[in-house]
C-alpha positions as CSV (number, residue, x, y, z in Angstrom):
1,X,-21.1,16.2,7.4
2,X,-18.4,15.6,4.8
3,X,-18.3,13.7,2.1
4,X,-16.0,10.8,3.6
5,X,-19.0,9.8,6.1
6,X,-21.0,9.2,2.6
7,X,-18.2,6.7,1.0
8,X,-18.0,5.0,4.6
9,X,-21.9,4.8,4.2
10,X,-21.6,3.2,0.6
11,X,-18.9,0.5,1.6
12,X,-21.6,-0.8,4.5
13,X,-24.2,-1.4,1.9
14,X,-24.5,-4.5,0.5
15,X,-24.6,-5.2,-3.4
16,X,-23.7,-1.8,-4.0
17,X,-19.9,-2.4,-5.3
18,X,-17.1,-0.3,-7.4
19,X,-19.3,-1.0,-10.8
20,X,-22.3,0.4,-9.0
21,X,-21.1,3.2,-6.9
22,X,-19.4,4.4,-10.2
23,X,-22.7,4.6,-11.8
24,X,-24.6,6.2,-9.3
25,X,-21.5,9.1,-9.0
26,X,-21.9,9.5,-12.8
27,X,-25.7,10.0,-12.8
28,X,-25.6,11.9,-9.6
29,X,-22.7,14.4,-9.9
30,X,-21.5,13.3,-6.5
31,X,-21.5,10.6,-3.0
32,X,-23.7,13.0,-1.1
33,X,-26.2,13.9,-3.7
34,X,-26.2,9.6,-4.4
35,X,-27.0,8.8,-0.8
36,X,-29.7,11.3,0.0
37,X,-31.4,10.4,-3.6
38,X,-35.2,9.8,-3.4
39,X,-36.6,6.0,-4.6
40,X,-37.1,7.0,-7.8
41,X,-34.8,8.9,-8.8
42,X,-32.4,5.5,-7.6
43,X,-34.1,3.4,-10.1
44,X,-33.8,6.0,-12.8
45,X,-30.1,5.8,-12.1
46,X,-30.3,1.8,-13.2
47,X,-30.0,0.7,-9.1
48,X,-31.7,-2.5,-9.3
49,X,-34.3,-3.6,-6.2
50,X,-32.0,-5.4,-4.1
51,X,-29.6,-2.2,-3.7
52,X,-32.2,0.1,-3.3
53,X,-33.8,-1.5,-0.5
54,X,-30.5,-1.9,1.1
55,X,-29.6,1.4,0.5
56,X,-32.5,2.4,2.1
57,X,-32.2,0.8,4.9
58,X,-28.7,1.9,5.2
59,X,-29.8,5.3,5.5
60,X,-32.5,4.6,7.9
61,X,-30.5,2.7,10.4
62,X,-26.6,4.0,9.9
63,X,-25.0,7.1,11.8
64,X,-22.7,8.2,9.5
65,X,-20.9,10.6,11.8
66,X,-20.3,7.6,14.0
67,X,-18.9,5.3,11.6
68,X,-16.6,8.0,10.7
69,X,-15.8,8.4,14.7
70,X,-15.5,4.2,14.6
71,X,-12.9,3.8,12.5
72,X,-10.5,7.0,14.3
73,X,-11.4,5.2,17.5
74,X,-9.4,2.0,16.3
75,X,-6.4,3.9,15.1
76,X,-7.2,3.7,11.2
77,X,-8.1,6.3,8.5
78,X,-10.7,5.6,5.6
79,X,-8.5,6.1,2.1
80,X,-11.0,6.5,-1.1
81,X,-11.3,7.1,-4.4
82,X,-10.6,10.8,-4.1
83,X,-7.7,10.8,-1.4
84,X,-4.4,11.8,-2.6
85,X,-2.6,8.7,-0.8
86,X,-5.4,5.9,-2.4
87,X,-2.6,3.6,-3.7
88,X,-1.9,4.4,-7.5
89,X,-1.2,1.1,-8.6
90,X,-4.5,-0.2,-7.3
91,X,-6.4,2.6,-9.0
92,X,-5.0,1.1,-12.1
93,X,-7.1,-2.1,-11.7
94,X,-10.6,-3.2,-13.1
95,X,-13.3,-1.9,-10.0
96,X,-10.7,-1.0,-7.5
97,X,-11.9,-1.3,-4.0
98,X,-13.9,2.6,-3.3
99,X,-12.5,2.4,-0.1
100,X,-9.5,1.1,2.0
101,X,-9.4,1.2,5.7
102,X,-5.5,1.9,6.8
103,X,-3.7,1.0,9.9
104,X,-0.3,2.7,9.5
105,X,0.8,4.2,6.4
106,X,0.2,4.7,2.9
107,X,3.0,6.0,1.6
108,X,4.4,6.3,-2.6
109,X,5.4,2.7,-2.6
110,X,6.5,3.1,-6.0
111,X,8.5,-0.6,-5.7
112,X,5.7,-3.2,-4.1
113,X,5.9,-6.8,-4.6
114,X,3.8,-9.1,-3.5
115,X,5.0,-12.5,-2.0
116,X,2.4,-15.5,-1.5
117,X,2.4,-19.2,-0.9
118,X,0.7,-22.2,1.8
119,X,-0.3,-22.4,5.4
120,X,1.5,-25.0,5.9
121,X,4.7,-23.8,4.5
122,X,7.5,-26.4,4.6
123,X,11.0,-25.5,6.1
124,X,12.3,-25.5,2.3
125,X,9.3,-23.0,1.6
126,X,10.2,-21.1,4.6
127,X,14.0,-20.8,3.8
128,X,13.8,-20.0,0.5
129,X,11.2,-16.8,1.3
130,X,12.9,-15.6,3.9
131,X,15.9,-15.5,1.3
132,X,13.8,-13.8,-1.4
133,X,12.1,-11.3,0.6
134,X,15.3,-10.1,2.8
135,X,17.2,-9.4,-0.2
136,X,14.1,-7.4,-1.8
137,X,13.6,-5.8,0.9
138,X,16.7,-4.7,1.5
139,X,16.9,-3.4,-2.0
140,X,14.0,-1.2,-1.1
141,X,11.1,-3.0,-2.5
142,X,8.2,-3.2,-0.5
143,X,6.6,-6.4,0.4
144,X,2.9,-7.1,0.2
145,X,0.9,-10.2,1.6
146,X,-2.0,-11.0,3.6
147,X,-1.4,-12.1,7.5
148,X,-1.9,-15.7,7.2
149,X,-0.2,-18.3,8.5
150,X,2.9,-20.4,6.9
151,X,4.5,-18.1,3.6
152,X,2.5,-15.0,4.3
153,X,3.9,-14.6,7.5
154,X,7.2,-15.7,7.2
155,X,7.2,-13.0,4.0
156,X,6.2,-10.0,6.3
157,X,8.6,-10.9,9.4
158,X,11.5,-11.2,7.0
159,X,10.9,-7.8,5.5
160,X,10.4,-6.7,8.7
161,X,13.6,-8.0,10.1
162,X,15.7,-6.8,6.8
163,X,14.4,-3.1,7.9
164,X,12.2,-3.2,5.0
165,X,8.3,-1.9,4.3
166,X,5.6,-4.5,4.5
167,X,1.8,-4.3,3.9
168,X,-0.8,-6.6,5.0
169,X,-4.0,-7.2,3.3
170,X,-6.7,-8.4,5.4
171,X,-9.7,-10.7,5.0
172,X,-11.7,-9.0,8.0
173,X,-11.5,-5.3,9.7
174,X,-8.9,-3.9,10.4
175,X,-9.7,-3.5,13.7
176,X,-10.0,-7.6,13.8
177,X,-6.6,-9.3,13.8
178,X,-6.8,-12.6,12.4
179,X,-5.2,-15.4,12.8
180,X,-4.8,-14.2,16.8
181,X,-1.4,-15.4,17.0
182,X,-0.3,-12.7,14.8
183,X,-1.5,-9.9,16.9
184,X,1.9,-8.6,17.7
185,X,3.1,-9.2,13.9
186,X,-0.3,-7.0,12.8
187,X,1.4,-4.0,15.1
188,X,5.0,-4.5,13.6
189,X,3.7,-3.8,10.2
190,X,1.5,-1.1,11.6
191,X,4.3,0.7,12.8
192,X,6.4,-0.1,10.0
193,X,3.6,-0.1,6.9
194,X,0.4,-0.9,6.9
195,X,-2.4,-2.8,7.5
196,X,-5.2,-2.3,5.2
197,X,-9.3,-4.0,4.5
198,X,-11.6,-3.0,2.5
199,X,-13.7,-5.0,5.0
200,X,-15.8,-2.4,7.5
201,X,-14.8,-1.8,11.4
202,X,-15.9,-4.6,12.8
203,X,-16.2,-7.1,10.4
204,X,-15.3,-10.9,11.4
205,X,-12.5,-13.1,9.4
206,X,-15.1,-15.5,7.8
207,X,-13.9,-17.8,5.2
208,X,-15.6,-16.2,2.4
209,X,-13.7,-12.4,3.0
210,X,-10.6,-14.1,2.0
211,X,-10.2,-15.0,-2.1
212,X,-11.8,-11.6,-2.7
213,X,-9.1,-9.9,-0.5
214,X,-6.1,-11.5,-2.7
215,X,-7.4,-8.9,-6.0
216,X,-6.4,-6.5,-3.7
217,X,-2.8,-8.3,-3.0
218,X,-2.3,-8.4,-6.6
219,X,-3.8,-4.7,-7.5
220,X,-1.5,-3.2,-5.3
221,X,2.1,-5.2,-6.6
222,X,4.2,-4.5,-9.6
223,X,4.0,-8.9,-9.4
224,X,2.6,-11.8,-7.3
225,X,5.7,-14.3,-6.5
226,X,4.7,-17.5,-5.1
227,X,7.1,-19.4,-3.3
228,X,5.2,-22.3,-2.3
229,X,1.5,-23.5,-2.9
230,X,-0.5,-26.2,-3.5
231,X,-2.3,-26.7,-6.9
232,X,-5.8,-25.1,-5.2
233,X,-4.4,-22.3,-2.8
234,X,-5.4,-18.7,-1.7
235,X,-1.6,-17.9,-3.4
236,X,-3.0,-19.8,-6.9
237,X,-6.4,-17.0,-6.8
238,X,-3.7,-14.4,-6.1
239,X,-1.7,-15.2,-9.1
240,X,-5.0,-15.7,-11.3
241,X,-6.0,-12.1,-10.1
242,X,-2.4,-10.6,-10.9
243,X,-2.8,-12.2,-14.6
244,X,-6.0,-10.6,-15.0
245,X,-4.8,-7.6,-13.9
246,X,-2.0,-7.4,-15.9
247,X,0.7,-8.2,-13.5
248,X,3.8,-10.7,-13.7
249,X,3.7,-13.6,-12.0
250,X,6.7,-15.5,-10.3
251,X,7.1,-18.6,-8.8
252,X,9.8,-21.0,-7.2
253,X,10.1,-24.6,-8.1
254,X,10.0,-27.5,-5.9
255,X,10.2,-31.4,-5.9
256,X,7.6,-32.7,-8.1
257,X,7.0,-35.2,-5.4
258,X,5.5,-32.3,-2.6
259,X,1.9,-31.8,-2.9
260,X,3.0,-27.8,-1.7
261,X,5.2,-27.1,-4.9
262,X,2.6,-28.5,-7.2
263,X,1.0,-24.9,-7.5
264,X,4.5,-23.0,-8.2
265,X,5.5,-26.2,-10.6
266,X,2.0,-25.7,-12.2
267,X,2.2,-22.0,-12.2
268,X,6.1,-21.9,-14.1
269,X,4.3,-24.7,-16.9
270,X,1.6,-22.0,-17.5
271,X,4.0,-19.0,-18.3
272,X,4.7,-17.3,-14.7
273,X,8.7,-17.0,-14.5
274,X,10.7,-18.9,-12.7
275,X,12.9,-17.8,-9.8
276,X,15.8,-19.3,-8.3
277,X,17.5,-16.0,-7.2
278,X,16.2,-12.7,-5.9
279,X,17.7,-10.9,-9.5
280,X,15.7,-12.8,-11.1
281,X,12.4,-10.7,-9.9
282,X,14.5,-7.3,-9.7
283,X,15.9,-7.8,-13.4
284,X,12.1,-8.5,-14.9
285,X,10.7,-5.5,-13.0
286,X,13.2,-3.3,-14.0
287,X,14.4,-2.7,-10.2
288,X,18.1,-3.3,-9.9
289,X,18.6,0.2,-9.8
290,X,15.6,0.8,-6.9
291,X,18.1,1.9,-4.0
292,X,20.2,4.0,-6.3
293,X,16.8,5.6,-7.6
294,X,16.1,6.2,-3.9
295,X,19.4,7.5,-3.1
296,X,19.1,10.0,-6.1
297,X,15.7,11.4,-5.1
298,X,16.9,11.9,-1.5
299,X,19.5,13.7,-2.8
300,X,17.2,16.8,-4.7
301,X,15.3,19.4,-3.7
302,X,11.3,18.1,-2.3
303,X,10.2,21.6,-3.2
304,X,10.4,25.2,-3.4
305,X,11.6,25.9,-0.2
306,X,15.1,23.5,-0.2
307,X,15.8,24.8,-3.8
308,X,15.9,28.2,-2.2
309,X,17.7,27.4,0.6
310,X,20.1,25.4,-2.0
311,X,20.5,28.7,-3.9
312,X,21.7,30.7,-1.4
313,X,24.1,27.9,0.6
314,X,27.6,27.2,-0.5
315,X,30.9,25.9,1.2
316,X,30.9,29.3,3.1
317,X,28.7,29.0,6.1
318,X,25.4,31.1,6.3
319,X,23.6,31.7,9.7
320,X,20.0,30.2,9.3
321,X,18.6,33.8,10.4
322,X,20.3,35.3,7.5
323,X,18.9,32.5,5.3
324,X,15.7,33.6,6.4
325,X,15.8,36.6,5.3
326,X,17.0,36.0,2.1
327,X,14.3,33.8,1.4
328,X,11.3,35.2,3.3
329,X,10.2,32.8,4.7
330,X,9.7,32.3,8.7
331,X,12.6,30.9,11.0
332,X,10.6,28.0,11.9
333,X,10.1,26.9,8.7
334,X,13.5,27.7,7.6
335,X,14.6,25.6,10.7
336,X,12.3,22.9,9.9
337,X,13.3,22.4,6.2
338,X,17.2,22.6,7.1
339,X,16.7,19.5,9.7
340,X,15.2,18.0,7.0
341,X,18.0,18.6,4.3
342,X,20.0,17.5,6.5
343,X,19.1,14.1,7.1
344,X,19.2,13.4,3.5
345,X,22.6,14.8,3.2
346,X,21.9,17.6,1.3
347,X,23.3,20.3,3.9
348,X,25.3,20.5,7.0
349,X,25.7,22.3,10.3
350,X,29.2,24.1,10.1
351,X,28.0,25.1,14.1
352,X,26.4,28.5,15.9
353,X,23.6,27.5,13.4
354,X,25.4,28.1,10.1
355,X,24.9,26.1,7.2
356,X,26.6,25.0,4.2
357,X,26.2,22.4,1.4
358,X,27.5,18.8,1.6
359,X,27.2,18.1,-2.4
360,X,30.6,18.6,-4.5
361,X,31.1,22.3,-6.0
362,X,29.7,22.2,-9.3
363,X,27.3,19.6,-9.3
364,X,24.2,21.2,-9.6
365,X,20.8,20.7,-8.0
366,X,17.5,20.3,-10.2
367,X,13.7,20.7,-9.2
368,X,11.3,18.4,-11.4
């Protein structure tokens, strides 16, 4: 059995959280070793009651190989502590979530904001983030929210519709879509981010999933901006987790007379900055540069492979079976890397598969 059946096995058990699960990996060594440890030696690890008999009746009921096969069978992968892709800015957090349950994908989003408000967004509310979040999206900043109706919503379809990355953080499984209504939305991001829980397969959207979900909304987002909320909202516990976390908080005014701006209005009084343009979250993040970043990335060597290629290309065309040789390395993977290269502009087809640079002479190319 590997180990990821074990963390699937310790996010099913009640009381036994980040703080806990970090204490019984310390004393243990390791998940599998924690989850197969006799009674006593729990309670010598500081377990109190309550968890152990959980835990032990976890163990006694669960099939951890079909958990596992539970959450393949809806089209999502389990991303924990250990995983190369668990997002780094939430790892940065106090007690990050041990596990996440992904729909779509978890990619380096290097650039996430997170963009909150009301239900019952207003048509000013709905203008003015549809105007935010298509010009950060479009500037390559990826938007983060939770699925709900009114601002959330309206957040994810505009970076959707800009072309942009969106991430929904849900208050239930991620097999569960909720509200219904948003089905089709939850498979836009899918295909286009990700939908992610901490919640098990199978777990219903009750009310009390949902103000613990927001720490995630928050751990995952260079800054929570809220563009419209009332003074006790799911959006006001997002931007009291991002403070605690460390995060900047934004927020757009509205008429002191609108019960749905008293939140932002409250929220600018208590230090969060305000925003009246989209620079004004790009500048204080340090992110009007993020597409020219992007740009410069694309534009060097991912590894070992396209710096040799890079070596031994110029403006004189090579034949890709000649590149292979003089790299050693099999045509398939030449073949693969080149169509690669290609599409981020870094080489060209000169035809009857010969290749040759597309940078300027004399500009050279660097591997970090």
């Amino acid at each position: 059995m590997t180990s990821l059946a074990y963390w699937v096995g310790f996010n099913i058990v009640r009381g036994i959280g980040p703080t806990r699960l970090r204490a019984l990996l310390d004393y243990f060594g390791d998940i599998e070793r924690a989850w197969h440890a006799p009674e006593d030696e729990l309670r010598r690890s500081g377990l109190d009651r309550r968890s152990i008999d959980n835990l032990l009746a976890a163990r006694a009921q669960l099939d951890l190989e079909r958990e596992v096969a539970r959450i393949a069978d809806t089209g999502a992968e389990a991303v924990t502590w250990e995983s190369p892709n668990y997002p780094r800015l939430l790892m940065e957090v106090p007690d990050p979530p041990p596990l996440l349950y992904v729909k779509g994908a978890l990619l380096r989003d290097e650039w996430p904001v997170a963009v909150v408000g009301t239900r019952r967004a207003s048509a000013y509310g709905r203008q003015v983030t549809r105007k935010l979040v298509t010009a950060l999206a479009r500037s390559g900043v990826t938007i983060v929210s939770g699925l709900a109706r009114g601002i959330d919503a309206e957040a994810h379809r505009a970076a959707l519709d800009a072309g942009g990355r969106t991430i929904a953080v849900l208050g239930c499984g991620v097999d569960q879509v909720y509200p219904p209504e948003h089905r089709q939305l939850a498979q836009d991001i899918a295909a286009h981010g990700a939908l992610i829980s901490d919640y098990p397969i199978g777990t219903p959207p009750e009310g009390v999933n949902f103000p613990p979900r927001n720490r995630i909304i928050s751990g995952l987002s260079l800054g929570v901006l809220v563009t419209e909320a009332g003074q006790r909202s799911g959006a006001r516990i997002t931007a009291d987790f991002a403070a605690e976390q460390g995060r900047d908080v934004f927020a757009v005014p509205g008429s002191i007379l609108t019960y749905s701006s008293t939140g932002t209005n409250t929220l600018i009084q208590e230090g969060a900055k305000l925003v009246a343009c989209p620079e004004d979250i790009l500048e204080e993040l340090h992110l009007t540069m993020v597409v020219e970043h992007t740009e410069a990335r694309q534009a060097l060597p991912a590894d070992q492979t396209e710096a040799a290629l890079l070596a031994h290309l110029s403006t004189e065309p090579v034949h890709i079976d000649e590149l292979g040789q003089q790299i050693e390395l099999p045509i398939a993977q030449v073949a693969s890397a080149l169509a690669l290269m290609e599409l981020k502009g870094l080489v060209r087809q000169a035809g009857g598969m010969r290749y040759v640079v597309a940078r300027e002479p004399g500009v050279p190319y660097t591997l970090d």
